[in-house]
DSSP file (Angstrom, degrees, kcal/mol; ACC not computed):
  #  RESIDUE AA STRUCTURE BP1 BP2  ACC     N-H-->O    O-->H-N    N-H-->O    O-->H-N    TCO  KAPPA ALPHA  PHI   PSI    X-CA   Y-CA   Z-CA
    1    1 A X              0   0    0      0, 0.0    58,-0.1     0, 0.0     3,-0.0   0.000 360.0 360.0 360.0 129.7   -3.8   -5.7   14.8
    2    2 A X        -     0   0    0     56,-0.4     2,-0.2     1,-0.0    58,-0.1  -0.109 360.0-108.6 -70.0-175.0   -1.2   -3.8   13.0
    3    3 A X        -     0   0    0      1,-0.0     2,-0.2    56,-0.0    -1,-0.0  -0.676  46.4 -89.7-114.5 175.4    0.1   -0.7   14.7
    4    4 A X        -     0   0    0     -2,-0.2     2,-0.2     1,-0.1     4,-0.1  -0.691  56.5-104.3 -92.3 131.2   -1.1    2.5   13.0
    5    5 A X    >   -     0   0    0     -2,-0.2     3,-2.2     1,-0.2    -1,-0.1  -0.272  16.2-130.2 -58.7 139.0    1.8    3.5   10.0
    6    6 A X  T 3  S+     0   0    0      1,-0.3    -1,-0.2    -2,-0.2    -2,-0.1   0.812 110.5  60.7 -18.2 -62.2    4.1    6.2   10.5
    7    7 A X  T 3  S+     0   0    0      2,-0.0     2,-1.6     1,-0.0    -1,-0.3   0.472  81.9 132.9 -78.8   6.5    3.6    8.1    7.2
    8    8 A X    <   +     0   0    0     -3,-2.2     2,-0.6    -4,-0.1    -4,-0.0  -0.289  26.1 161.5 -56.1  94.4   -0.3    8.2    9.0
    9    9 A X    >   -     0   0    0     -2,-1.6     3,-1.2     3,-0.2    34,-0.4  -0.933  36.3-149.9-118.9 122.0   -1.7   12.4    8.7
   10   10 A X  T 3  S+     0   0    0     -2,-0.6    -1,-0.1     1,-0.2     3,-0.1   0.774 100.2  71.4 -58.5 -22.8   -5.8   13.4    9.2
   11   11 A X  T 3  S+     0   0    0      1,-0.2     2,-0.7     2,-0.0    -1,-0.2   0.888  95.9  49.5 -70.6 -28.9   -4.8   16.1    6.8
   12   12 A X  S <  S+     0   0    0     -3,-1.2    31,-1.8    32,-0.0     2,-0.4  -0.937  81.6 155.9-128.7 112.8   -4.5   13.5    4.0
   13   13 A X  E     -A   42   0A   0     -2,-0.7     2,-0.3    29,-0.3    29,-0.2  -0.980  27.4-161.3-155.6 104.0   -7.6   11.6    4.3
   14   14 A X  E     -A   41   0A   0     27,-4.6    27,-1.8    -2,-0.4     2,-0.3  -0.763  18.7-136.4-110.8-179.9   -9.9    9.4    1.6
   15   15 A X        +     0   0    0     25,-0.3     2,-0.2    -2,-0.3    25,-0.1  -0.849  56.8 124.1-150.6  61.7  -13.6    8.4    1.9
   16   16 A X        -     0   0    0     -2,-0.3     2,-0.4    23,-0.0    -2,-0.0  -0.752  62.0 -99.8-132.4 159.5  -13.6    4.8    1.0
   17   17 A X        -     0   0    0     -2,-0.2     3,-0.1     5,-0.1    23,-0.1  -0.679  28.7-121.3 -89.3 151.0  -14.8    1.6    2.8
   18   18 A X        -     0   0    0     -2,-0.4     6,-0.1     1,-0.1    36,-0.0  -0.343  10.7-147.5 -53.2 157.9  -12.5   -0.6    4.6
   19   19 A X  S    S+     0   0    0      3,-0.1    -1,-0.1     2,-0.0    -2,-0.0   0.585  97.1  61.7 -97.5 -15.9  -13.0   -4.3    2.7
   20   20 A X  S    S-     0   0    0      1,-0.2    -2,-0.0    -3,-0.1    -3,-0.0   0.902 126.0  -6.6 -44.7 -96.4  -12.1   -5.3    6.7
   21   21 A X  S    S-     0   0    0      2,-0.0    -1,-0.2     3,-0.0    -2,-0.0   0.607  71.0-156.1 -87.4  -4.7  -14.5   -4.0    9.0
   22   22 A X        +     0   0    0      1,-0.2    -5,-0.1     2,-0.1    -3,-0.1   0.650  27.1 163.6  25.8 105.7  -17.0   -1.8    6.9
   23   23 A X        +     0   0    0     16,-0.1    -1,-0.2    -5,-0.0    -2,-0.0   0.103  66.0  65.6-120.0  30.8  -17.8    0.0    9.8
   24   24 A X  S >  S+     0   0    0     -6,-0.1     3,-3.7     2,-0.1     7,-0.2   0.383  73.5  96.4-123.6 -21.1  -19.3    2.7    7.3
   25   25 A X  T 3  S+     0   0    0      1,-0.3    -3,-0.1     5,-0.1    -1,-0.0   0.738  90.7  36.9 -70.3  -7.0  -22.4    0.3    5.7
   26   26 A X  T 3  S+     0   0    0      4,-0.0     2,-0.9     0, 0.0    -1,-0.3   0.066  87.8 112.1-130.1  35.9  -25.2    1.5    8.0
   27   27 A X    <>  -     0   0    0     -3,-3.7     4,-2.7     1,-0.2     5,-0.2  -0.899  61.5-142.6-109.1 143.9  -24.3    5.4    8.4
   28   28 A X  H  > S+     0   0    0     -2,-0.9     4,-0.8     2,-0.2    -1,-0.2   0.973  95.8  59.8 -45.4 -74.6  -26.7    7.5    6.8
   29   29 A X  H >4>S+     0   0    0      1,-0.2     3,-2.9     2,-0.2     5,-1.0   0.858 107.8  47.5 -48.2 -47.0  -24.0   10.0    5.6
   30   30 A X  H >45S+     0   0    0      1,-0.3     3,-1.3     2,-0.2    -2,-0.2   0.801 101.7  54.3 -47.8 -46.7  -22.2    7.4    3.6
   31   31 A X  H 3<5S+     0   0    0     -4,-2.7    -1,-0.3     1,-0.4    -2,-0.2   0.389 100.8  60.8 -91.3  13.6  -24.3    6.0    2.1
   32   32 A X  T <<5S-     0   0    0     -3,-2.9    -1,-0.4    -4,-0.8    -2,-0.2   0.028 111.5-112.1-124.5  47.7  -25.4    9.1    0.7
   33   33 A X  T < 5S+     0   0    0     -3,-1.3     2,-0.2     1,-0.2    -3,-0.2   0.427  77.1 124.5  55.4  19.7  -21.8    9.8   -0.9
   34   34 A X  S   <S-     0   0    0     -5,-1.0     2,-0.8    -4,-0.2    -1,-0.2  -0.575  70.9 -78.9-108.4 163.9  -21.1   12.7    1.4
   35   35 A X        -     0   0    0     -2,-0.2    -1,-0.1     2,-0.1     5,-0.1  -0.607  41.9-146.2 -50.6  99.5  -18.0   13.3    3.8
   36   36 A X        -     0   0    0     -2,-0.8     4,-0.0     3,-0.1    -1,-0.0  -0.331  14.6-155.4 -89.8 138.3  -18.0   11.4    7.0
   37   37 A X  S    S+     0   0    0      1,-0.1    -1,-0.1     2,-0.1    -2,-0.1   0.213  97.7  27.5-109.7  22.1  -16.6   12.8    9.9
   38   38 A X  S    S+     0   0    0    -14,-0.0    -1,-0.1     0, 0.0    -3,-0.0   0.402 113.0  57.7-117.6  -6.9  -16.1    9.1   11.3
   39   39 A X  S    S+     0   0    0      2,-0.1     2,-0.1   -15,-0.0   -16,-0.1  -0.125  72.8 124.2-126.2  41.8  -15.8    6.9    8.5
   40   40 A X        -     0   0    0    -25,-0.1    16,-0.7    -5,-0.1   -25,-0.3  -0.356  47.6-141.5-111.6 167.4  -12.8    8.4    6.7
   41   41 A X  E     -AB  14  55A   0    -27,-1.8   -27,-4.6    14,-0.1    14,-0.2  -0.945  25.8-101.7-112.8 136.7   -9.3    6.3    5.7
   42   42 A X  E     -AB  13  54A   0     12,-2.3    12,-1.5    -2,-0.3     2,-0.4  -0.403  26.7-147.3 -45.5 132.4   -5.3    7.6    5.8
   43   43 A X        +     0   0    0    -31,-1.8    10,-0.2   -34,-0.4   -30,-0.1  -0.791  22.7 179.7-106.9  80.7   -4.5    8.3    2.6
   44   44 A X        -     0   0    0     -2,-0.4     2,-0.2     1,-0.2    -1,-0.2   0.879  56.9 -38.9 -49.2 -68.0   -0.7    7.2    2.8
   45   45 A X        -     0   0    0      7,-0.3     7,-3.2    -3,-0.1     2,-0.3  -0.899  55.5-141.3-141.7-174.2    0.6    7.9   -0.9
   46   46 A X  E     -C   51   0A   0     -2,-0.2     2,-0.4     5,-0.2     5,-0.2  -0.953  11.0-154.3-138.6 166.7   -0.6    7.4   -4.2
   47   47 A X  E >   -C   50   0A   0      3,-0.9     3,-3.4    -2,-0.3     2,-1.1  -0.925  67.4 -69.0-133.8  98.9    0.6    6.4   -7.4
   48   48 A X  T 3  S-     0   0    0     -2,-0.4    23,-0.2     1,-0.3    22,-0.2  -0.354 122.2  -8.0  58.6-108.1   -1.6    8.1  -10.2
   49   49 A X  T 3  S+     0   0    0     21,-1.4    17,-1.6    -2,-1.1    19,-0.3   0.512 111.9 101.3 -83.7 -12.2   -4.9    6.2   -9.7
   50   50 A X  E <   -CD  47  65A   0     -3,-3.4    -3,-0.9    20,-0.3     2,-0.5  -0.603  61.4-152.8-102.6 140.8   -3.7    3.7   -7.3
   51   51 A X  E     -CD  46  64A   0     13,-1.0    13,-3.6    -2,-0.3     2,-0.4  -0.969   4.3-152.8-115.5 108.5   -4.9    4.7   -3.3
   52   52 A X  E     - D   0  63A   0     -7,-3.2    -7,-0.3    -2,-0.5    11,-0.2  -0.878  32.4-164.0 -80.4 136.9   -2.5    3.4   -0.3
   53   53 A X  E     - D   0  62A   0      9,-2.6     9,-1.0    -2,-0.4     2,-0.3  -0.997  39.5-175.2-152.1 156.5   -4.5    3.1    2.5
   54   54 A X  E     -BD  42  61A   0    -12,-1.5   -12,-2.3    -2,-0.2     2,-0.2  -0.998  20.9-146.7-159.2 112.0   -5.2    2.7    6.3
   55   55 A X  E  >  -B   41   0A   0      5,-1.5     4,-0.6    -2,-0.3   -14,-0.1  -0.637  16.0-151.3 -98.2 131.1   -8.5    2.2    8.0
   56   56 A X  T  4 S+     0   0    0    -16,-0.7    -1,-0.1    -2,-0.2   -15,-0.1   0.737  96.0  55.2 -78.0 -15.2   -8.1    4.3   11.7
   57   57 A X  T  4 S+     0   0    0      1,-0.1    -1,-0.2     3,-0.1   -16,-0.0   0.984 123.9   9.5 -73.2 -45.9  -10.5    2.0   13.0
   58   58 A X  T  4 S-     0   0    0      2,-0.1   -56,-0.4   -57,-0.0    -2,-0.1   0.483  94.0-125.5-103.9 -26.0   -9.1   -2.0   12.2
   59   59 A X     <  +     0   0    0     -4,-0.6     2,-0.1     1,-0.2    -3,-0.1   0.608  50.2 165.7  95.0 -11.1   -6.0   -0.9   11.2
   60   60 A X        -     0   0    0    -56,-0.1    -5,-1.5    -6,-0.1     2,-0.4  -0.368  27.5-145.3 -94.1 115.8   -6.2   -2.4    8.4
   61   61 A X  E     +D   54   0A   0     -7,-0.2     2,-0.3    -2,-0.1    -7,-0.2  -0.945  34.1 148.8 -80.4 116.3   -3.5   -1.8    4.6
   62   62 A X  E     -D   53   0A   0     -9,-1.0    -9,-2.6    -2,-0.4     2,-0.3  -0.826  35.2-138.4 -88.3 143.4   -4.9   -2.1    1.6
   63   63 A X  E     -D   52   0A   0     -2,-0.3     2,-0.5   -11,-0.2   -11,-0.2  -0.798  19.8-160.8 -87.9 138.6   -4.5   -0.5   -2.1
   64   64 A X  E     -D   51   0A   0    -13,-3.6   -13,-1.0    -2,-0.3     2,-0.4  -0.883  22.5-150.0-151.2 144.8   -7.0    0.6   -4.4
   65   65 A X  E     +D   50   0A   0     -2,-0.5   -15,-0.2   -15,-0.2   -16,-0.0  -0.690  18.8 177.3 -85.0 115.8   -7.5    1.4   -7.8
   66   66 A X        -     0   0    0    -17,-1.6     2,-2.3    -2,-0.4    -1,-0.1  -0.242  43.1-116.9-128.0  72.6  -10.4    4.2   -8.3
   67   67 A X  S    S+     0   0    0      1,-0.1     2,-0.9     4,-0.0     4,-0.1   0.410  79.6 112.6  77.2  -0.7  -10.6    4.9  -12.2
   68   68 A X        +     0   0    0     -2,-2.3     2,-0.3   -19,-0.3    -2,-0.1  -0.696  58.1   1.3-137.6 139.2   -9.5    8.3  -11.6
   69   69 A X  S    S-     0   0    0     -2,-0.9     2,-0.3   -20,-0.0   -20,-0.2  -0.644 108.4  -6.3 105.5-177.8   -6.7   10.5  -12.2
   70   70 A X              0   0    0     -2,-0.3   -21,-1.4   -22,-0.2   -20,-0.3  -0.096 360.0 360.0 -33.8  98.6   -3.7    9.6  -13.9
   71   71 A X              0   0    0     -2,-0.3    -1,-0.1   -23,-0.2    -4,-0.0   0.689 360.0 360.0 -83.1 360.0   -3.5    6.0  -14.8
């Protein structure tokens, strides 16, 4: 398990699923598009559209592309 990154803040915070662990596919808020106050990701930086990200749970880095903002 990686250790949690540095640049890691709860103030900066996305609402995406992990593609590790989903540990968001059977709560009720998610899956009704609202804010989770467990199932949230570090939002690390961004570049336009593109999401660095860090699941608090697995630990887990990933990027993502979400069609919105500045491409």
């Amino acid at each position: 398990m990686l250790p949690l990154d540095p640049s890691a803040d709860m103030g900066r915070r996305a609402w995406v699923t992990c593609p590790r662990c989903e540990d968001d596919r059977d709560c009720g808020t998610c899956l009704a598009g609202r804010n989770c106050r467990d199932h949230w990701r570090y939002l690390l930086s961004n570049s336009g559209n593109l999401l660095h990200l860090q699941c608090p749970n697995c630990t887990h880095l990933w990027s993502e592309q979400t069609g919105f903002g500045a491409g």
